[in-house]
N, C-alpha and C positions, 0 to 999 in steps of 0.2 A: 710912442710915435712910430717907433721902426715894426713893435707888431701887428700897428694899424698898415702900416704899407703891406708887408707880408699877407696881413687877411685881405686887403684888396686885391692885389697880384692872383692870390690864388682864388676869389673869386671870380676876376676875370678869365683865368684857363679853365675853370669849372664850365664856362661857358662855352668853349671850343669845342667843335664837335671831332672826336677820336677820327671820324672815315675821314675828312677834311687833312687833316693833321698825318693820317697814314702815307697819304700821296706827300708830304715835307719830309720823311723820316727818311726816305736815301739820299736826299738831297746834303739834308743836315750832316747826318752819317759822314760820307764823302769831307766837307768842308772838315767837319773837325777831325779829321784822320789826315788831313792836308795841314799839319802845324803850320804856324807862323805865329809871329810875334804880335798880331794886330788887334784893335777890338773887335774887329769882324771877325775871327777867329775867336775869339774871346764869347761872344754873343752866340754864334753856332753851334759853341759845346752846350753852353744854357738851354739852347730853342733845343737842342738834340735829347738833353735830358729831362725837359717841360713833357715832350713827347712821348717820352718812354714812361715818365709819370703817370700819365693823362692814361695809359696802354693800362698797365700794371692796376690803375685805380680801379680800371671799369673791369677788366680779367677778377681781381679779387671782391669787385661788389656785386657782378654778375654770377661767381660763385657763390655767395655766401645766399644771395636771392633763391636759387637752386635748392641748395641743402636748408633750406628755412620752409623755404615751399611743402603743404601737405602730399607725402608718398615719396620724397626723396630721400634715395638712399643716400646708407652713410657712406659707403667709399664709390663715388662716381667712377667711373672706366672713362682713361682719357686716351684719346686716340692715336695714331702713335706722328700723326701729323701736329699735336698740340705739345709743340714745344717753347720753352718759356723765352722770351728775347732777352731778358736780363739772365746773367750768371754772378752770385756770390763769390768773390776773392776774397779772402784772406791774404 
């Protein structure tokens, strides 16, 4: 039952379109850097990280289209304006 919710959820944000969703990302950004105790606080770190999702999905499936496609090289050159919005912590 819960991983039927889960596959609904996300195929409703499959459906969201990423340029739609880019103009919500400072907004989100902003709210969840503003803590509070609230569930609207609670809800705008989710919508902030659906967004960064939805980013990161299409960045690694729009690569992988690239390097699959006939004539593409193997180490594409990335621009030095192509930097990635997520960062790895440990």
């Amino acid at each position: 039952m819960f991983e039927k919710s889960l596959e609904k959820i996300a195929e409703q944000i499959l459906s969201l379109d990423e340029a739609s969703l880019a103009g919500l990302w400072d907004n989100y950004k902003e709210k969840m850097e503003n803590f509070n105790t609230s569930r609207e606080w609670e809800k705008s770190v989710i919508i902030f990280f659906i967004i960064n999702a939805v980013r990161v999905k299409n960045k690694i499936f729009n690569e992988q289209v690239v390097q699959s496609s006939p004539g593409a090289t193997s180490n594409p050159k990335k621009s030095p304006g192509d930097v990635p919005y997520l960062k790895r912590v440990k």
